[in-house]
Each structure stands twice: as structure tokens, then as C-alpha cells.
N, C-alpha and C positions, 0 to 999 in steps of 0.2 A: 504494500500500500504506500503511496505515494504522501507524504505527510504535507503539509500546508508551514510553510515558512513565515514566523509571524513575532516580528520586531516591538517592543513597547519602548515609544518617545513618551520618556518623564516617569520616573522612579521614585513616586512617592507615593502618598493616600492609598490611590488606585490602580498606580503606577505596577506598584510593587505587590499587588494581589492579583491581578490580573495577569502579571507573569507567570505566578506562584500557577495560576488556576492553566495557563496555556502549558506548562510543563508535566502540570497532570493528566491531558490530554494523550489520546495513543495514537488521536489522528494529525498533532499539531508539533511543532518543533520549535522551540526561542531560541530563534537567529543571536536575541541579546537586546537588554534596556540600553538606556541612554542618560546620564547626568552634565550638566553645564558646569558643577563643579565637584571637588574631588571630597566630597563629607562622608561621613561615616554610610549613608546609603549605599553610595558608591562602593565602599570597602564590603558592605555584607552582601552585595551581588555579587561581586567577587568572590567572594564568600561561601556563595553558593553553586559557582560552576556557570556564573552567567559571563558572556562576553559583554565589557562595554565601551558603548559607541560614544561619541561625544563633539559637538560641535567645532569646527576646525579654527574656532578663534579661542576654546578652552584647551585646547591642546598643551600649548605651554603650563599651564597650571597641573594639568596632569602627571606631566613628564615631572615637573619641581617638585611633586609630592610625592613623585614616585609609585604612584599609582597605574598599575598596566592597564592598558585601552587597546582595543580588536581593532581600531581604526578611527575614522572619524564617521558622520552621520553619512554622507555620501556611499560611502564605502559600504554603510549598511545596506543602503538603500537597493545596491545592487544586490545581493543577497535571500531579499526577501519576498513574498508574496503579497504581504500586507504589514500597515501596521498598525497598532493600538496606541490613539495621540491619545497620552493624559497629561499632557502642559497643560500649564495655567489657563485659564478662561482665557479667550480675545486674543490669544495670538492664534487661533486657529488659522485664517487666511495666510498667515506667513507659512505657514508649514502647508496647508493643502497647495500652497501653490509650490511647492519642493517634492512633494509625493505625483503630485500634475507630472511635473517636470521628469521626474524618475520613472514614471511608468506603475508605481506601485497604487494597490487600493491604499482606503483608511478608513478609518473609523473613529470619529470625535465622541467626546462626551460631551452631558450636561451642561456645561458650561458653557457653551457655545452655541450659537442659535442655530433653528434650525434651518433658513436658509443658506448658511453655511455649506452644509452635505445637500441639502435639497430632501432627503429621506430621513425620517428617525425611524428609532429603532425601538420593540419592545415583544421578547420572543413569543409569547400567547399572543399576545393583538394583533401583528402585523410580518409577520417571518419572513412573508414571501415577496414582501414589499422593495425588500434589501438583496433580492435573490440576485446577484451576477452583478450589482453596483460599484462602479469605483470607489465612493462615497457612504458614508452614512454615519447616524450620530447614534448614542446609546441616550435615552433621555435619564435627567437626574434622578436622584434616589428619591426625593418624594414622589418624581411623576411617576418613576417606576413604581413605588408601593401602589399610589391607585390605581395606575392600571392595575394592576396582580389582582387588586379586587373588585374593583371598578367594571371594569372588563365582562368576567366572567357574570356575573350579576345582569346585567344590561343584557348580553346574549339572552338570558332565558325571561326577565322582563324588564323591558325597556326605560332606564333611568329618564324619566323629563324633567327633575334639576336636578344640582349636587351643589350642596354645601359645604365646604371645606374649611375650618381652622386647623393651620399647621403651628404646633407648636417648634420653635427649630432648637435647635443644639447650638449655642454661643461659636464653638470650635471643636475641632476634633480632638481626639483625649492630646495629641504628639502638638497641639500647636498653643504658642503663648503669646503668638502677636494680637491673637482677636480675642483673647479672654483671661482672666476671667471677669466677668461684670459680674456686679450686683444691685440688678436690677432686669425689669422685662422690659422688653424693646419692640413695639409694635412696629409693621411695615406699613408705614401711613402711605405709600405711592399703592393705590387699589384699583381694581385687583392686583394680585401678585401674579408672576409669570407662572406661575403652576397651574393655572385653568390653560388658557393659553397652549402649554406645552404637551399636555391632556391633550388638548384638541388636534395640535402635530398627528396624533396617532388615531385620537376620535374625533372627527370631526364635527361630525353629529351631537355630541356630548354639550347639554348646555349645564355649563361646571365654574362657578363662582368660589376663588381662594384667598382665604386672609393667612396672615404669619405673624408669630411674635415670638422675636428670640430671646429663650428662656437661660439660664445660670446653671447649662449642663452641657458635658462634650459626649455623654454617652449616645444617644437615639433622637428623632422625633418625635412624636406625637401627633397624629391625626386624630381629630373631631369632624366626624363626616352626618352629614342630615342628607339623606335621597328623597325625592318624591318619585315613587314607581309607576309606572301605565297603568297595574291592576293592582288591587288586592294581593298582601301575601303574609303567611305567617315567618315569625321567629325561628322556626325549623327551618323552613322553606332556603331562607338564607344561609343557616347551615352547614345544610345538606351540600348548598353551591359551594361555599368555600373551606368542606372537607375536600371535595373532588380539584379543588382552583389549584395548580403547580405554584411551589414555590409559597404557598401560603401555610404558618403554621397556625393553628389555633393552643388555646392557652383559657389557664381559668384562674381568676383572684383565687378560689374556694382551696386551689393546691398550692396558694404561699406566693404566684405570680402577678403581683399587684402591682409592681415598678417596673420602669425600664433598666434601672439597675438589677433589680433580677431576670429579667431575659438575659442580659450579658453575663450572669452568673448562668445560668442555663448555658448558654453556650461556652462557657469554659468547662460545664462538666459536660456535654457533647463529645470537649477532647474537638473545636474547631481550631483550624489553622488561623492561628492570629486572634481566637476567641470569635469570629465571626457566625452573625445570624443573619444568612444568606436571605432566609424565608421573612415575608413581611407575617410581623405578628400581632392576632386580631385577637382578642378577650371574647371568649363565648358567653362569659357570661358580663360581658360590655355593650352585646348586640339585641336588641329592641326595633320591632318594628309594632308601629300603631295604624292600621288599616293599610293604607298604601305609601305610609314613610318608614323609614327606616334609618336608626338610628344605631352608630359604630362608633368604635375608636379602633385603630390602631399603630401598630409601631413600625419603625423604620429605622436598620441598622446603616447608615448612611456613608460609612467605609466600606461596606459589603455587600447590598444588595442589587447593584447594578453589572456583579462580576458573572455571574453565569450567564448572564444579557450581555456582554461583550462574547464571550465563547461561542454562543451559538450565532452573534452576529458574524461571526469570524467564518461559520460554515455557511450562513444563505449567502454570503456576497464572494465566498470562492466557491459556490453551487456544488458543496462536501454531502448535504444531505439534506433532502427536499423535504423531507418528511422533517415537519417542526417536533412530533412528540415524542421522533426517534432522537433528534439534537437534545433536546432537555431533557430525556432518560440516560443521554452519552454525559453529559453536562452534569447531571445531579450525582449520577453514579461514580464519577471521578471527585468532585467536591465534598460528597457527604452529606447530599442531600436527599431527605426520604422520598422516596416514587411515590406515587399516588395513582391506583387506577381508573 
């Protein structure tokens, strides 16, 4: 079998999980990340058997630190099949027109709009969307939670609004520039880009979001309100998001009341990195009253958009057509429970 050669530019957050998850793969092969300078990330890819690349004006810095590099990003470029941008927001255009230039696909994240790639990405909603693309984007880790539940719900009755407050994460647990605050910080500009980025995938979806960043780097928080087409009960919903991929459910009544204990959950999982791939919804959080329906739930925000990069990696090198066969290959390497 011919494996799929596949580069990640930016060795960080996602950077660096997203490799972790391509090297788990048996159909995929990492060519090698990429860092601008030569820090301790750099050192534990090394670390790990990773080749890295690095921009040919950080070169010098390399060399003085002593730190060995496979080449420069150029060099990569030739090498590989595709590759996973996780740089910072907004230099997307710089680098898609360098992946243009090389011949190689990509794949952006969240960060970056979605005119950007012209296609987003979200493996249950839209698979076939990205199938043989040069181009495409993995949408953020809140858009990706509601889709995960969003999604399957609307398939069997048709959401006609959604109400969204996201509660957000200040910073992620590794960063000290953006926190900690002590205090809540509404996003007065409304809506927030998460309806919006929803619609990239649903278009049809009319989905209204607020946010307010809260004095924690562990998860989100979603408060979601639906009005549904018919009639449905509290099972009913369920039932859909026992079968929904990638979704766990979870109950206050077994001690699961925090998002600090989900991430305790997932350290005793025994997850790489402590990561909770699966969006996590409280069974006993979910209410619905005639035709609304009332939810919370969680968003691991370093990790839930990494098995949505994987399988974007096979519809846009057309590895495997079948979306349920990609996120059975995907979970099964990650360690993430199947669902039939």
C-alpha cells in the first residue's frame, strides 16, 4: 500500500497532535513538522524520530543552536503529498500561496476563514465535499463540537433555530500570554463567528452565537437552546447522540459535573496528551420541552478537531471514499470508541 506523505507546518497546540495522530496512521507517513525557531518543541520532535523543516531565513538560528534540521520548508515541500498548516491564524494566504506554488494540497484550520481554502471541512457533515481538493480548512473546535451534534440531530428532525452561548477557555493550559484573568469577558462584537462558521458546512442552519471568556484553560462550554420542526422527547435525542461518532455522553449522577473532570477522565483513558477527542454532552444536562431542546456541552479545544484533520487528509488524497470506513480507521488508531 502506497502510504500518503503528509508534512505538518507549525509544531504547536495542534501542531504537535496532529502529527502524533498522522504517525498513528498505517495509511499515512510524516515526511516531518516545521518550527521558525529552535525551543524546546523543536528539541522533543527531534525527540521523537520527527525530521524538521524550517524556514530558510531561520536556518542560521538552527545551525547556532545546534539543533539538526532535514532541510529547509522548500525542501519539504518536495517530499510530500500534502500538508497540515497549523501556523498562526492570518498568515494563511502566505503559505497557501507557497503550497500553490509547490504543487502540494493543504489543509488550514480554524483560524483562518473560510474563503481562504474555498471548502471547510467536518468528517460526519461534509466528507465528500473535500474529496480530491487542493485546498480545505478543518473548522474550529467549537464549530466542530456543534457540528458533532448539531448535525446528526437536524438529519432526523430539522433544527429551525439554535441558540448558542459558548463559554471559552481564557488560554490553553501551555500559554501565559493571554491569561490568567480574573474576570468574565463577554464578546460584545455579535454574533460571534461560530454561527457563521456553522453555516461554512450548514448552510441551511439558522444558528445564533454568543461567547464569554471564562478564568479557565481546560475546555469550553456550550449552552445550546434548539427549536425543532416536530415534536420530540428526551430519549428521542438520546438515542441520536448515543449513535452520533465522536460524541461521548457523560452523567453529573457518576461524579462528572466539571470540565475539570472530563480531563480527569481522560487521563485515566491513559489519552495521549490526556486528550478528549469526543465532544462531551451530560445526559443528564439534556431537556427537551415539546419541540425545544435544551443541552450543554463540552469541548476539548486542543483535541477535538485532530481526527477531522486525518480523515481530511484521506477525502482530499481520495485514500477512502467511504466517510464511516475513514473515522473507524481514525478512531481505531486514536482510541476512540466505535459506535455502530
Amino acid at each position: 500500500m502506497t502510504k500518503i506523505r503528509v508534512a505538518v507546518n507549525g509544531y504547536r497546540t495542534i501542531g504537535k497532535r496532529v502529527a502524533t495522530a498522522i504517525a498513528a496512521q498505517d495509511d499515512m507517513e510524516l515526511v516531518g513538522v516545521t518550527k521558525t525557531r529552535p525551543t524546546f518543541e523543536a528539541l522533543t520532535a527531534l525527540d521523537k524520530g520527527y525530521d524538521l523543516y524550517v524556514p530558510e531565513e531561520s536556518v542560521k538560528a538552527f545551525n547556532d543552536a545546534g539543533v539538526r534540521i532535514a532541510g529547509t520548508l522548500q525542501d519539504m515541500y518536495k517530499k510530500v503529498d500534502i500538508v497540515v498548516d497549523c501556523t498562526p491564524g492570518n498568515v494563511g494566504e502566505f503559505y497557501r500561496d507557497q503550497y500553490k506554488a509547490a504543487g502540494v494540497k493543504a489543509i488550514f484550520q480554524g483560524g483562518e476563514d473560510h474563503a481562504l481554502a474555498g471548502t471547510s471541512f467536518n468528517s460526519t457533515a461534509n466528507y465528500s465535499e473535500s474529496w480530491g481538493a487542493q485546498f480545505s480548512r478543518v473548522v474550529s473546535c467549537n464549530t466542530t463540537g456543534l457540528l458533532r451534534t448539531l448535525n446528526p440531530i437536524d438529519r432526523v428532525n430539522k433544527i429551525q433555530n439554535a441558540f448558542v452561548t459558548i463559554v471559552r477557555r481564557a488560554a490553553d493550559p501551555g500559554d501565559s500570554k493571554n491569561g490568567p484573568i480574573n474576570g468574565l469577558e463577554p464578546s460584545v462584537k455579535l454574533p460571534t463567528h461560530h454561527g457563521p462558521d456553522v453555516q461554512s458546512i450548514m448552510p441551511w442552519l439558522n444558528i445564533s452565537t454568543m461567547a464569554v471568556k471564562a478564568s479557565t484553560t481546560l475546555m469550553h462550554l456550550h449552552t445550546i437552546v434548539a427549536q425543532l420542526e416536530r415534536e420530540t422527547t428526551t430519549e428521542e435525542i438520546l438515542a441520536i447522540l448515543e449513535k452520533a461518532p465522536r460524541v461521548r455522553l457523560v452523567s453529573s449522577k457518576d461524579g462528572i459535573k466539571t470540565t475539570a473532570q472530563i480531563m480527569e477522565l481522560a487521563r485515566d483513558l491513559g489519552r495521549d496528551r490526556s486528550d478528549m477527542y469526543e465532544i462531551v454532552v451530560w445526559r443528564d444536562g439534556i431537556k427537551v420541552v415539546g419541540n425545544t431542546l435544551y443541552m450543554y456541552q463540552a469541548v476539548h479545544q486542543e483535541s477535538d478537531v485532530i481526527p477531522e484533520n486525518i480523515d481530511c487528509i484521506r477525502s482530499m488524497c481520495k485514500a477512502e471514499q467511504d466517510v464511516a470506513a475513514s473515522v473507524a480507521k481514525t478512531n481505531a488508531a486514536l482510541g476512540i470508541p466505535q459506535k455502530n
